[in-house]
Every structure is written in structure tokens, then in C-alpha cells.
C-alpha positions as CSV (number, residue, x, y, z in Angstrom):
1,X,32.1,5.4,-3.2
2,X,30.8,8.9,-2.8
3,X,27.9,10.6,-4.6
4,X,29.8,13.5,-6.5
5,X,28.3,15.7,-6.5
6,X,26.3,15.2,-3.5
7,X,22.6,16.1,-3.3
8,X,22.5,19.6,-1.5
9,X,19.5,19.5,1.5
10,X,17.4,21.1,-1.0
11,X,17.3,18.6,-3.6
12,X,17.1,16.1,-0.8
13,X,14.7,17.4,1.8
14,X,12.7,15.3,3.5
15,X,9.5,16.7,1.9
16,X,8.1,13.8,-0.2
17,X,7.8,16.2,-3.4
18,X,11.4,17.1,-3.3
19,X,12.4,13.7,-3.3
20,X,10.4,12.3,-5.7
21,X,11.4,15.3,-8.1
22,X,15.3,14.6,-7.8
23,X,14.7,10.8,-7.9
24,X,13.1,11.3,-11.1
25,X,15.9,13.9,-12.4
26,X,18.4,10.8,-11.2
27,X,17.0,8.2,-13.2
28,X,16.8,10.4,-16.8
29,X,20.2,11.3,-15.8
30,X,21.3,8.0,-15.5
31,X,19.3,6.8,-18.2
32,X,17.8,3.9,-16.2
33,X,14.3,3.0,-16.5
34,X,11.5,4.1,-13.8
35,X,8.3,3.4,-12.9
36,X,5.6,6.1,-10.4
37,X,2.2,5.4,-9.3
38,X,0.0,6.0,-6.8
39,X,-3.1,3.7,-6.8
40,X,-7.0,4.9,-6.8
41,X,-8.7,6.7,-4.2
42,X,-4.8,6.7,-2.2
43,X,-2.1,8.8,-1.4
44,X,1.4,7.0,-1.2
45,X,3.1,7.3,-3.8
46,X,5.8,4.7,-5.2
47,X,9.1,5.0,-7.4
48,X,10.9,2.6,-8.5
49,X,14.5,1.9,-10.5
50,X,15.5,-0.4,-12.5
51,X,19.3,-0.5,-12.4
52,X,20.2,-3.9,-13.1
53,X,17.2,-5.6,-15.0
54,X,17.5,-7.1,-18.8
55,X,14.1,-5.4,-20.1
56,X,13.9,-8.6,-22.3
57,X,10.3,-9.0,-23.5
58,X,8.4,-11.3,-21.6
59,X,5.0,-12.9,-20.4
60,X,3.5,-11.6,-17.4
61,X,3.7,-14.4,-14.4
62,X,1.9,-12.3,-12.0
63,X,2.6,-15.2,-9.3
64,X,5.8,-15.6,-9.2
65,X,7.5,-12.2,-10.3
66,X,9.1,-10.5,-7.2
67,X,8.1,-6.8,-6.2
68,X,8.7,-4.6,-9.4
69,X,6.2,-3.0,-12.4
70,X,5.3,-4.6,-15.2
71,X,3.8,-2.3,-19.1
72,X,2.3,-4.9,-21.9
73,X,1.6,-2.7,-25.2
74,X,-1.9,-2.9,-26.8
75,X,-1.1,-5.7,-29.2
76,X,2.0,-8.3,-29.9
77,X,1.3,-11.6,-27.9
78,X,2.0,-13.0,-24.7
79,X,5.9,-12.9,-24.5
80,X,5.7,-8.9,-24.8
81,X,5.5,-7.3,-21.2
82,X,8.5,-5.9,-19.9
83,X,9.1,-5.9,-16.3
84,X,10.7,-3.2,-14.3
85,X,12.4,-4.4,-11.4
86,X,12.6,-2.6,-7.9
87,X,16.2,-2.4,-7.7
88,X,15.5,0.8,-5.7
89,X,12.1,1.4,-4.0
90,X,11.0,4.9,-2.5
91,X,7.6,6.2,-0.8
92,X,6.2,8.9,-0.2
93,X,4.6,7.7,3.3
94,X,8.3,7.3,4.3
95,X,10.0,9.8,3.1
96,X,13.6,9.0,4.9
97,X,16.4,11.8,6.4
98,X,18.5,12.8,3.8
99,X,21.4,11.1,4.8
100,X,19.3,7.7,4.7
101,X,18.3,8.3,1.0
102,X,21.9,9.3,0.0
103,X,23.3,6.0,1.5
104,X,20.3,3.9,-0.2
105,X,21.4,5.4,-3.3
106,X,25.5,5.4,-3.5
107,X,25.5,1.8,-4.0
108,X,23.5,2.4,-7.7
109,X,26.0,5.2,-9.1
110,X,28.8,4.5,-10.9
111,X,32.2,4.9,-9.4
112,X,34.3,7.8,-9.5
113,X,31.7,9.5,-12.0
114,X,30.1,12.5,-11.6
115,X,26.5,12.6,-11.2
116,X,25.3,16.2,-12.0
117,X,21.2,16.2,-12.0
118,X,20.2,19.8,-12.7
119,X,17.2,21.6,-10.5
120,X,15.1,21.7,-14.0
121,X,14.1,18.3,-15.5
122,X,16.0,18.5,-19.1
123,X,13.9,17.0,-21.9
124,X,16.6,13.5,-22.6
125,X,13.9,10.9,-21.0
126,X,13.1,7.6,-23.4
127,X,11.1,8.9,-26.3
128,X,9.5,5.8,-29.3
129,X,10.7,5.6,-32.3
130,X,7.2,5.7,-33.8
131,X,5.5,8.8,-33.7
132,X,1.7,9.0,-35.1
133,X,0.1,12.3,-36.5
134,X,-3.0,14.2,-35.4
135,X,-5.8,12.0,-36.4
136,X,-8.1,14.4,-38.8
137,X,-11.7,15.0,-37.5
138,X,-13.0,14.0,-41.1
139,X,-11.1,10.6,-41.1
140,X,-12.1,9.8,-37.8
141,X,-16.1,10.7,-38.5
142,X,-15.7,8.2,-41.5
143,X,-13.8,5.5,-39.8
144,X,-16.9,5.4,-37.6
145,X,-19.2,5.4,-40.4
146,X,-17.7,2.6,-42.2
147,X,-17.6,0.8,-38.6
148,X,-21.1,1.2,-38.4
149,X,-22.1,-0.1,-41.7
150,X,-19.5,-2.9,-41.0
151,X,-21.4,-3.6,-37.7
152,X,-25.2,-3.0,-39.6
153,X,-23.6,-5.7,-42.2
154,X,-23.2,-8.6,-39.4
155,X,-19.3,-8.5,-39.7
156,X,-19.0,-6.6,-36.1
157,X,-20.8,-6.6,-33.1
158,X,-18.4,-3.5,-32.1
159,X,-15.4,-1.8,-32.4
160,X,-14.2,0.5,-30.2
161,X,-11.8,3.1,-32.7
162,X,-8.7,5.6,-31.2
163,X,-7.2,8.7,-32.3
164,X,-4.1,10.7,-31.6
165,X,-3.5,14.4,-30.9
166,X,-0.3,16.4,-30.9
167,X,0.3,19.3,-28.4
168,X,2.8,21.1,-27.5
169,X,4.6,20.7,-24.3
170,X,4.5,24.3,-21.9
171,X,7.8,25.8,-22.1
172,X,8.5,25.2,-18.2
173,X,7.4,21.4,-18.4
174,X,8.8,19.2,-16.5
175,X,7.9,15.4,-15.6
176,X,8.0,15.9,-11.8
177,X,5.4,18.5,-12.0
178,X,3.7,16.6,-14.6
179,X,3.1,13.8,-12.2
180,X,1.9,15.8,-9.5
181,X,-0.9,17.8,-11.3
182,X,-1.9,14.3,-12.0
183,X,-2.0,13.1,-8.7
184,X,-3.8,16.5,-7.3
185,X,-6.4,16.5,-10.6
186,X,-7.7,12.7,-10.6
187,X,-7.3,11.3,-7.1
188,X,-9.7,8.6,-7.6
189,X,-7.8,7.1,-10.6
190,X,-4.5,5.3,-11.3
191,X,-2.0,7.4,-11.7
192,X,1.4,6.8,-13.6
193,X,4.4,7.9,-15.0
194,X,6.6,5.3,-17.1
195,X,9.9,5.4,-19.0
196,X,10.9,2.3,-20.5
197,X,14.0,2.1,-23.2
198,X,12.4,1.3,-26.3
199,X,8.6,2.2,-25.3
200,X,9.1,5.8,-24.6
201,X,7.6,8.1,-21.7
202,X,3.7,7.6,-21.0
203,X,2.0,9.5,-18.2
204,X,-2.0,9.1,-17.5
205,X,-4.5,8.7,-15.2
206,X,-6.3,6.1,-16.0
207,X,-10.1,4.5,-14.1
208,X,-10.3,1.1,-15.7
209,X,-8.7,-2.1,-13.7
210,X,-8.0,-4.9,-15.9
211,X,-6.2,-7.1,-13.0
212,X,-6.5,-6.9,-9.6
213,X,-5.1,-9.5,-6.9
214,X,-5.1,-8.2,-3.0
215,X,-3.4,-9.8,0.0
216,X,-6.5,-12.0,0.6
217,X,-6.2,-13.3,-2.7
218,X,-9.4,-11.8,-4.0
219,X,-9.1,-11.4,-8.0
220,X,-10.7,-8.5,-9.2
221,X,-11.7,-6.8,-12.5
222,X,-14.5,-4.3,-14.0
223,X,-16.1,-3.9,-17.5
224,X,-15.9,-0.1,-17.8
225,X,-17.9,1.6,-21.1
226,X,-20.0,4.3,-21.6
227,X,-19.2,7.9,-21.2
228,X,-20.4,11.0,-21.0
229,X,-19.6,14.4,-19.5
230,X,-20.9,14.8,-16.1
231,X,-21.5,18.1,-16.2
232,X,-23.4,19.7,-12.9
233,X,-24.6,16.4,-12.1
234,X,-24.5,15.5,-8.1
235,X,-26.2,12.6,-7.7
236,X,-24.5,9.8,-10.0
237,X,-27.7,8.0,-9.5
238,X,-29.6,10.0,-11.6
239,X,-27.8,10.0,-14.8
240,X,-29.7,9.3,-17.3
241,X,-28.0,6.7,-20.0
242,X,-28.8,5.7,-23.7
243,X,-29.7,2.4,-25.3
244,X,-26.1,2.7,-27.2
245,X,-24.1,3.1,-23.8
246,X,-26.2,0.3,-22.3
247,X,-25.5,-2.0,-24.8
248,X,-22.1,-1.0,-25.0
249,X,-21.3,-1.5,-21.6
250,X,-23.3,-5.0,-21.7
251,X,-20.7,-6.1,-24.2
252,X,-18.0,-5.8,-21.9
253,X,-19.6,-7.6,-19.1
254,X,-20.8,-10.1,-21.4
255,X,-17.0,-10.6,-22.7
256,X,-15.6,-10.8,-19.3
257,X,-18.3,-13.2,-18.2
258,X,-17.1,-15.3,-21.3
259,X,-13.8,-15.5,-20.3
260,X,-14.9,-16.9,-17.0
261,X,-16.9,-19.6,-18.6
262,X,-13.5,-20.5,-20.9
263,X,-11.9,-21.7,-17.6
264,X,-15.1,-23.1,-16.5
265,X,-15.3,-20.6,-13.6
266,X,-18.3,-20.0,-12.0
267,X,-18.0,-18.6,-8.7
268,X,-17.9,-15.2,-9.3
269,X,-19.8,-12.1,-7.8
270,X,-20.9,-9.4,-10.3
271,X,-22.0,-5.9,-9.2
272,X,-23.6,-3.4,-10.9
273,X,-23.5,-1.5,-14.0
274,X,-23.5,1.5,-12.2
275,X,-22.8,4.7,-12.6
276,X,-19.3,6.2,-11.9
277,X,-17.1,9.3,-11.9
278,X,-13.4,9.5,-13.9
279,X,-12.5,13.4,-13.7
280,X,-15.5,15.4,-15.6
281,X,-16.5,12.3,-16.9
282,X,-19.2,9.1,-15.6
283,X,-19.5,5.5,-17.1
284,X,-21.0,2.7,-16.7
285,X,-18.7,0.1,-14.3
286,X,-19.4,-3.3,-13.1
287,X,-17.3,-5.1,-10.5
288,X,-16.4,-8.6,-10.9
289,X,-14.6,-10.3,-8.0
290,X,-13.5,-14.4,-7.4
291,X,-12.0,-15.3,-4.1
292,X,-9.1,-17.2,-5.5
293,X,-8.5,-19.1,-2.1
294,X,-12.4,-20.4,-2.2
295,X,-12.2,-21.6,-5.5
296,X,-8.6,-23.1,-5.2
297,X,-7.2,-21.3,-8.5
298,X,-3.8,-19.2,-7.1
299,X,-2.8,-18.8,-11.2
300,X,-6.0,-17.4,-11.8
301,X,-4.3,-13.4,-12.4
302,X,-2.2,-14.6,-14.7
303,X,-4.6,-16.4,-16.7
304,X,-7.2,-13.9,-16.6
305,X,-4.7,-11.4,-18.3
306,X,-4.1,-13.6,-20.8
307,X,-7.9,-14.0,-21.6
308,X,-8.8,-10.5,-20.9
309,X,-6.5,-8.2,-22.5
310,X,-7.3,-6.5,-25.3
311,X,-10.5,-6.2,-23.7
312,X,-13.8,-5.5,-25.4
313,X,-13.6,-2.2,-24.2
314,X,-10.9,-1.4,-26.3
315,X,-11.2,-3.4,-29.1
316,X,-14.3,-4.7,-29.5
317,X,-16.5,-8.0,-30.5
318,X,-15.7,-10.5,-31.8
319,X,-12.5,-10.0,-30.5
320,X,-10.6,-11.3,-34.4
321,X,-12.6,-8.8,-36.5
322,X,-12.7,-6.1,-34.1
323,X,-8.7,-6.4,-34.6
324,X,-8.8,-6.7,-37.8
325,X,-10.8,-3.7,-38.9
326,X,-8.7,-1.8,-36.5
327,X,-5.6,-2.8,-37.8
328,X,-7.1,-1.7,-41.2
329,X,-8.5,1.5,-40.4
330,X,-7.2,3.4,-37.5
331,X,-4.0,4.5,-39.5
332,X,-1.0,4.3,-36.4
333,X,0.3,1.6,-34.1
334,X,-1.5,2.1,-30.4
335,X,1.6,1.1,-28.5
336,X,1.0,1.2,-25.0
337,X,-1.9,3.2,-25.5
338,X,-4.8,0.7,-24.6
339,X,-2.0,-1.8,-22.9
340,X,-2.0,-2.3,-19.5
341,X,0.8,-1.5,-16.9
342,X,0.9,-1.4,-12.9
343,X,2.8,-2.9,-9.7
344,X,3.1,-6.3,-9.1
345,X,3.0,-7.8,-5.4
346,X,3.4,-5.0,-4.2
347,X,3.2,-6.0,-0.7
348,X,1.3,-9.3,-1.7
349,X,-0.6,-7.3,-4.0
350,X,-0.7,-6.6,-7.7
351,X,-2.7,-4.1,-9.4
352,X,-2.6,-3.9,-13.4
353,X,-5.0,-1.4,-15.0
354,X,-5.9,-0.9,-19.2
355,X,-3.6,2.3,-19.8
356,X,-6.4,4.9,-20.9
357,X,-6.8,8.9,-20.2
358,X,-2.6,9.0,-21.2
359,X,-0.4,10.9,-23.0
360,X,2.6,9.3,-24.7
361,X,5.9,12.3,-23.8
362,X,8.4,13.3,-27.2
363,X,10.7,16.0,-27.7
364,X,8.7,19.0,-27.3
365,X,5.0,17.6,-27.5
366,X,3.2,14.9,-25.6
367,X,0.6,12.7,-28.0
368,X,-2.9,12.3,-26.6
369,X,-5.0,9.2,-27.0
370,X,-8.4,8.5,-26.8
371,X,-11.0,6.1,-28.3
372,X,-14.7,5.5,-28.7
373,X,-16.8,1.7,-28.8
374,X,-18.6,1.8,-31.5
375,X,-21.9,0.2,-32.1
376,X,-25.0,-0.1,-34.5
377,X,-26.5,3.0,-32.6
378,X,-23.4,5.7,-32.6
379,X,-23.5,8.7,-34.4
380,X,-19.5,10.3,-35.8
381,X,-20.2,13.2,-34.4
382,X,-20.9,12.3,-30.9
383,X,-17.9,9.5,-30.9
384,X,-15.7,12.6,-32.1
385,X,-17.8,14.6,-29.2
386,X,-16.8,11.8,-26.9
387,X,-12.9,11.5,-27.5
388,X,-13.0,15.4,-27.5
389,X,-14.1,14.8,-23.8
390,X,-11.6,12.2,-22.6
391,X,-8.8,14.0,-23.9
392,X,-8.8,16.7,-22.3
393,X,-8.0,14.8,-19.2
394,X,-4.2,14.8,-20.2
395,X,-4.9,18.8,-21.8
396,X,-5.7,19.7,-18.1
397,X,-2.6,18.8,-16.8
398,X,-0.5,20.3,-19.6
């Protein structure tokens, strides 16, 4: 079988940008999902194909799913991740001769077909079905406000409320340059591109684990709320936080700490709140960690993602009504907007992380999402102030 037409040396030179951008013109081309990341505070970079998998729906079984990527939407039960196998892997920290990455490839293409990928991404990736609009400023502000008098009437503790924005994609966009403005702009966050039949195309850079399980089989996770922008500030030690961010970030810890006590699990270390840079933004973060060998629990990933997601950071307490009044009042369907998604043992080691800071990719446009937590003390016009602030994470790189 011969790749026709072959990949000239320029497509395929060994420079780990050049290969990444003509794996990801492959897989649109080919219309096969795909799955890049590269971790926080890291520079490898991973891409992965899935050219034989079922995408069938299913829950998560972070133990005993082999190498691949897994994407769970905001909302819609346990049997609703879809997994991504690693049919075909690629790093950047070995980027391979180009005669190696041809013959790692041939196998995947169909016989005696032509396989013509342009030198310009063409706009045919996965795109969702459901689209939502702009969310007005002046629906947003009183979404908040009835929130709040929801909250001041006993039915909420909080609820942490979204909105969408529409912009137009540049004229010369394309998603491998997409990807690695992100990388270059937010190297301390997780960064990903995604294109899944059925879900779309979602790119973001996101700060907030959810699930974390290293080679030493240390479970990790972090109640992230909070925000603000961080201006000139040097020293993250000396910003200064309100009562409302406090208690906001308290929530989260206090609902992670909770599901801990569900599985009667006590032996875990807790670390912080303190403060911590995103981009031009800071939060408040606290580190939970369990030593999963210690405390004889090896499922313990898998059911800390069942517990855990949605998380109190974005959806709120209690957990039913925060739902609810979301369901109610934010007007669109998140999608994978507040989901999770990330590599699993990866090398022993899986990484999931609450898909925030992202932009969901359509046919000329990308949609921007960003949210707020709400609480007895907000104010609409500083929640509108604050998603202002976090979406321009995604505007920067468009």
C-alpha cells in the first residue's frame, strides 16, 4: 500500500510543528477523530487517532482503559464519556525521520485511495449540531439577580451561571496554528484541541484538574474558585481577596472534602487556598492529594469522577438545585463546556481536567464560554465583569 500522494519533506519535516500541522490536516481529511494536548507547566506535546474505535458512549473506567483520551460533556450521566483510542500516537519530543512517520502511517489509509491534505487547514472538521446564541449582557445581569434572591431565599447556597459569545473566526484560521498560540500563550495550563463525531471541535486552555492519577499512584485533585484580573501584580502573595471569593472558594473545598467523607476516606492531605496565576488571571486553588497505594483504594480515580463531576465550581450547592436552576435559567445546553476531558494512562498516568477557558469551533465562528459562582455577596455587574475577563483567554488566541 502506498500513501498517494505522498507527504513531500515539507509537510513531513522532522520539525515537530510541521508534523503535528499535517497530522492534524490528515485526520479532518480523513474524517477520523483526534485528540492534542500538552499538559501544565510541560512541553511535549501528544496526538492521537482514532481510526478504528466505536465512539459508543460510555462510563469512564480510568483503571482499566488502555492508553487513549477520554471527553465527558457537562451533564448526561455516567454512561456518557466517549473514549478516543490511540490507534496512532505522535510526540513532539520524538519527532521521527520522515520516512519513519510515513511507514507508521500507511497502514491507517485506505487502499488505493488518494489521500490529498492541502498545505491550508480547510474548514470540514466535526462541528455540533446545537449551536447557542450570544448570551445578552441584560439577561445575564438578571439571571444573576434572580440567583441571588434564590440564594438570599434559602433555596441555593450557590450557583455558578455561564454564558456564550459568538466570534468570528480570522480569515487565515486554521486549527494547527490555533493550537500553537495556545500552547505559546498559557504554558502553565492544559492545553487541548478535540474533534469528536457528534461533539464538535473544542480548543482551550484550561487551569482546573478534576482527576489526576501519576505513576506512583498518587490521586490528585484541586477546588479552584475565585477570580480576578491580576493586573501588575508580582507577588501572588499579596493579592488581596473578598469575603465573596473566600467563601466561594470554601464551597468547593468543602464539596470535595464531602465527597471524601461519602467513601469514608480520610487520609487525605489538603493544601492551601492559595493564590494562583491562569493567563492574566489569579484564583484561589487548594490541592488535595490521597496516596492510593497507602490507603489500598486502586479504583479510587474512577470513583472520584463519579462523585466529583459537575463540581461545585461549576454548578454550584446543593448540587440538585444548583442544576436545576441552571437548567431553568441559563437558556443553552453547556455541552462540553464545563465537562471534563484528558489522557488516560498515559504512560501509567492519567490526567482529566474540568474543560474551562474553551472555545467550541463552527463554520466560520468559534463560541466562547465562560461562567461565574454565584453567591449571596455577588454583584451582576462584576459577575458580567468577571466572565468579560475569562473570555478573553480564547479572544487572545483568535
Amino acid at each position: 500500500m502506498e500513501l498517494s500522494p505522498s507527504p513531500s519533506p515539507a509537510q513531513l519535516a522532522t520539525e515537530p510543528a510541521r508534523q503535528l500541522a499535517y497530522l492534524i490536516r490528515l485526520a479532518v481529511r480523513l474524517q477520523r477523530p483526534f485528540a492534542v494536548w500538552r499538559l501544565p507547566n510541560q512541553t511535549a506535546v501528544h496526538l492521537i487517532i482514532d481510526f478504528y474505535g466505536d465512539l459508543a458512549p460510555r462510563e469512564p473506567d480510568l483503571e482499566n482503559l488502555p492508553f487513549g483520551f477520554v471527553v465527558g460533556p457537562y451533564l448526561g450521566g455516567q454512561q456518557t464519556a466517549h473514549y478516543l483510542r490511540a490507534d496512532f500516537h505522535w510526540q513532539s519530543a520524538q519527532a521521527e525521520p520522515t520516512e519513519q512517520l510515513t511507514a507508521r502511517l500507511r497502514p491507517y489509509l485506505p487502499a488505493r485511495e488518494a489521500i490529498h491534505v492541502p498545505d491550508e487547514q480547510s474548514v470540514t472538521y466535526f462541528t455540533s449540531a446545537t449551536e447557542p446564541a450570544s448570551t445578552p449582557q441584560a439577561q445575564f445581569k438578571a439571571t444573576v439577580a434572580e440567583a441571588i434572591a434564590a440564594i438570599e431565599a434559602g433555596q441555593l447556597q450557590k450557583v455558578v451561571l455561564s454564558r456564550a459569545l459568538a466570534v468570528p473566526l480570522p480569515a487565515d484560521f486554521t486549527l494547527p496554528a490555533l493550537f500553537e498560540r495556545l500552547v505559546a500563550t498559557y504554558p502553565s495550563a492544559f492545553v487541548s484541541l478535540v474533534s469528536v463525531p457528534g461533539l464538535g471541535t473544542w480548543a482551550g486552555a484550561t487551569p482546573e484538574t478534576l482527576v489526576s492519577l501519576d505513576e506512583q499512584r498518587v490521586f490528585r485533585t484541586v477546588a479552584l474558585a475565585g477570580t480576578q484580573n491580576r493586573g501588575d501584580l508580582a507577588n501572588l502573595n499579596q493579592a488581596a481577596w473578598t469575603q465573596k471569593e473566600i467563601e466561594e472558594q470554601a464551597l468547593v473545598s468543602r464539596y470535595i472534602i464531602n465527597c471524601f467523607k461519602k467513601i469514608r476516606l480520610r487520609e487525605f492531605e489538603e493544601d492551601g487556598p492559595r493564590t494562583v496565576a491562569a493567563g492574566h488571571l489569579i484564583h484561589l486553588r487548594t490541592d488535595f492529594t490521597v496516596d492510593m497505594q497507602a490507603t489500598n483504594f486502586p479504583e479510587l480515580g474512577s470513583v472520584m469522577l463519579k462523585l466529583l463531576h459537575p463540581t461545585s465550581a461549576v454548578c454550584g450547592m446543593p448540587q440538585p438545585a444548583a442544576q436545576a436552576f441552571i437548567t431553568a435559567h441559563e437558556g443553552y445546553a453547556r455541552q462540553l463546556y464545563s465537562g471534563y476531558l484528558g489522557p488516560v494512562n498515559a504512560q501509567g498516568a492519567t490526567h482529566l481536567f474540568v474543560n474551562l477557558r474553551c472555545m467550541q469551533l463552527l463554520q466560520g465562528h468559534a463560541l466562547l464560554y465562560a461562567g461565574a459562582g454565584i453567591t449571596r455577596d455577588s454583584q451582576p455587574d462584576r459577575e458580567w465583569q468577571e466572565t468579560e475577563s475569562k473570555t478573553q483567554v480564547m479572544r487572545r488566541v483568535l
